[in-house]
N, C-alpha and C positions, 0 to 999 in steps of 0.2 A: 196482481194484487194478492193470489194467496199463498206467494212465495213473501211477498213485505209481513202479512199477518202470520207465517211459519214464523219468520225472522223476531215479529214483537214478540210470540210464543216464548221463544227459546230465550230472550234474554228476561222477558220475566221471570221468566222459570229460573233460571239461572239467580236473579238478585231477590227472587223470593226464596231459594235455597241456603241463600248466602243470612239474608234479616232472619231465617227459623233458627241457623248455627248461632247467631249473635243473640236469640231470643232464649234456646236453651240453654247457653251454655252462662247467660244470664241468671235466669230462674230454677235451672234445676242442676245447676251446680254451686253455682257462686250466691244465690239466692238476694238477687240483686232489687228485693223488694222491700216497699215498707212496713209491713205487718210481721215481717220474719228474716231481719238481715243478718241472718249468718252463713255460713259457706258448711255444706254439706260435704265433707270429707270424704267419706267412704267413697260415693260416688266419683268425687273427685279425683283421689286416688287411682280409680278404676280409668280414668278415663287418660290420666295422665301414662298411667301405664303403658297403658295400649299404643299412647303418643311418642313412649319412646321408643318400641318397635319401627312406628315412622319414622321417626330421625335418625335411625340405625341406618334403615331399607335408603331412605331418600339422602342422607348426606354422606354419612359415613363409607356405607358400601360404596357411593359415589366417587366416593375422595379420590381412587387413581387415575381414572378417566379424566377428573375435570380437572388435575391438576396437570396433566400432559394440555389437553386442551390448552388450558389458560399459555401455559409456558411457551407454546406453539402460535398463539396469538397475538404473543408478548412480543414474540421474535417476530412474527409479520408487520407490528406496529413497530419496533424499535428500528430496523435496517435502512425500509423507508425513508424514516427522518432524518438517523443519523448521514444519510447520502446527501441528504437537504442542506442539514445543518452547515452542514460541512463547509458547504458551498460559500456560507455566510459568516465563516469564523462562529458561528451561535453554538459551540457544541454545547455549551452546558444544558441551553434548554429543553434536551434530548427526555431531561429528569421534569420539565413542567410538563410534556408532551406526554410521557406514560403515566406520570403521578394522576394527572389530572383526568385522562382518557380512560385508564383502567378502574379508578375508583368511582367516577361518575357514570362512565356508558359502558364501557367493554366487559368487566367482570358481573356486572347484575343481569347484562342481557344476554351474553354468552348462556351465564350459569342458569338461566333462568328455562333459556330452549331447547339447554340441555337436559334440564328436568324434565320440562315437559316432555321429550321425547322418552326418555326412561322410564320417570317414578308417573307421567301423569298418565300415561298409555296402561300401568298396571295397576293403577287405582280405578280404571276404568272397565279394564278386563275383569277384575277381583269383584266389583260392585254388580259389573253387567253378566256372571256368571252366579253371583247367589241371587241374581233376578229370575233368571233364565230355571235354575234348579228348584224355584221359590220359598230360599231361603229366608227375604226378606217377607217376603206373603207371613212365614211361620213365626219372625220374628212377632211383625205386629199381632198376630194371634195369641203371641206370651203375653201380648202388653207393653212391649219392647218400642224404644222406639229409635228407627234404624239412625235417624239424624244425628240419635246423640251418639250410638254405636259404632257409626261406619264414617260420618261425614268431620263432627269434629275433633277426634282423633286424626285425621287427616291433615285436617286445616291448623292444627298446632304441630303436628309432624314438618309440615312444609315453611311452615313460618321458622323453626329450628334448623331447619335442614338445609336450605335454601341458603338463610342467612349464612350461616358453615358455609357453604361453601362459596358466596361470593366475599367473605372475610379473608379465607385460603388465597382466592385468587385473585384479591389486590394485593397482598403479602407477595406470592408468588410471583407476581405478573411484576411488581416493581423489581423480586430481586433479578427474574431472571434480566428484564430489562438493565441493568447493571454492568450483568456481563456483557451483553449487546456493547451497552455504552463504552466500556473499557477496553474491549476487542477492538472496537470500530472506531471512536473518536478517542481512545488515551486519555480518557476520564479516568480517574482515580475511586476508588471505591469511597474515602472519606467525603470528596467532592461533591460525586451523584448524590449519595445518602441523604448530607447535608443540605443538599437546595432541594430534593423531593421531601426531608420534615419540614425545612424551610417553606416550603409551598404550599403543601396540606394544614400547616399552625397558624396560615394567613390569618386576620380578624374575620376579612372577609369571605376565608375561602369556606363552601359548605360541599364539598366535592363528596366525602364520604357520608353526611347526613344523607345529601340526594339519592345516592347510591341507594344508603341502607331504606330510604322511605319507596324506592322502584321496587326496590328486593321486596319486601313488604305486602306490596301491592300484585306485586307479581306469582308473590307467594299463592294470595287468596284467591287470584284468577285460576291458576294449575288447581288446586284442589277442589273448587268449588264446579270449575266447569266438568274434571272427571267425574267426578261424583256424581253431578247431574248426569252428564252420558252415560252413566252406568245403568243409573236408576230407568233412563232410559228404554232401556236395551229391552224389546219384545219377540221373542221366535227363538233361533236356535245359537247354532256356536257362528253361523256367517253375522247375525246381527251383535253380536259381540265383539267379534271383529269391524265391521263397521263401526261401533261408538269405539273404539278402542283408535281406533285411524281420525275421526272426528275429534276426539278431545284433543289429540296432538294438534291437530290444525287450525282447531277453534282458538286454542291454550296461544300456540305462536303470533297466530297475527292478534287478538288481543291485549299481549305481552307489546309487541311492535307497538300497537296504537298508543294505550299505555305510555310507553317510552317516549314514544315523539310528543305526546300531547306533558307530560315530564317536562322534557327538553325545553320544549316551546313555553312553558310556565315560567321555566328556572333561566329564563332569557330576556323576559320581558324585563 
């Protein structure tokens, strides 16, 4: 029983972290109220700023890692198939097999575990070491309040950053898949191309909205759970490291859950 009430603990904690980011960054930036609806700039500014150092840290610096990644993933999905294909005369659908796979499941969940292990382990270190120095103590002693300091800065970092980089790696993931295709089945570059725009322009097809609304979702999960694990952190540098190894694990199988309960939605 008091391993089930730990569990309710933490995800409260967790989505009452998440409605404080959505509450300030409501009213004491964007001033999302009725007696005073204007958007307080400075602040804003301030905060945006700080947001782009996130997006630097979390996509950008990210960029070479995840684009070998993706490329590498492209080619474990592309070989496979085209071996299939083959079999069946079907080479062309070599281009609905990665179009469709890379931009709905492979690039948002890849890119997404990959963050988590990188950017959400050092939002977590970063958070749970001015805990431990009680830097966050001093903040709120200024009047400061760390949420809007430390938490949403993050949470628009990762919504930026994230997104980069599973945009890179549906681009990526189709072209290297191309080459796969033209090596292995003598598809033609115009060919493939042609029937993966053809595929993604469907009426019906929503392959990269889904994508982009997991990326999204995924985003807010990484940032919000390190954060919390930061805030966490009591004692020295081992308890930092412990929430720094829990955000990673917490971040993935909730990404996973996430994703299948997605899946399971965009199926019915």
């Amino acid at each position: 029983m008091s391993r089930i009430a730990g569990i309710y603990d933490y995800l409260g904690g967790v989505i009452f972290l998440f409605l404080e980011s959505l509450w300030l960054l409501g009213t004491q930036l964007l001033f999302i109220r009725p007696d005073h609806p204007h958007i307080r700039w400075k602040p804003l500014a301030t905060t945006l700023k700080r947001s782009a150092g996130q997006i630097a840290k979390i996509g950008l610096f990210a960029l070479p890692i995840s684009a070998l990644i993706m490329a590498l993933v492209s080619v474990s999905m592309a070989f496979p198939a085209a071996t299939q294909l083959k079999k069946f005369g079907a080479n062309l659908f070599i281009a609905d097999i990665l179009a469709v796979g890379l931009t709905s499941q492979m690039s948002p969940l890849i890119m997404a575990i990959l963050v988590a292990g990188r950017s959400g382990s050092r939002i977590a270190a970063e958070i749970g070491t001015m805990q431990v120095t009680e830097e966050i103590v001093a903040m709120r002693a200024m009047g400061m309040n760390p949420v809007l300091i430390l938490v949403i800065p993050r949470i628009l970092g990762m919504f930026v950053g994230l997104t980069f980089l599973v945009l890179v790696g549906m681009v990526l993931g189709t072209l290297v898949g191309g080459l796969v295709a033209h090596i292995s089945l003598d598809l033609t570059w115009n060919v493939y191309y042609s029937r993966v725009i053809e595929v993604l322009s469907l009426p019906e097809a929503t392959w990269v909205r889904q994508g982009i609304t997991k990326t999204l979702a995924f985003a807010v999960t990484i940032a919000v759970v390190s954060c919390y694990r930061g805030f966490q952190v009591r004692g020295g540098s081992e308890a930092v490291g412990q929430a720094t190894t829990a955000s990673v694990v917490d971040s993935i199988l909730m990404i996973i859950a996430l994703n299948t309960i997605f899946t399971v939605m965009n199926s019915l």
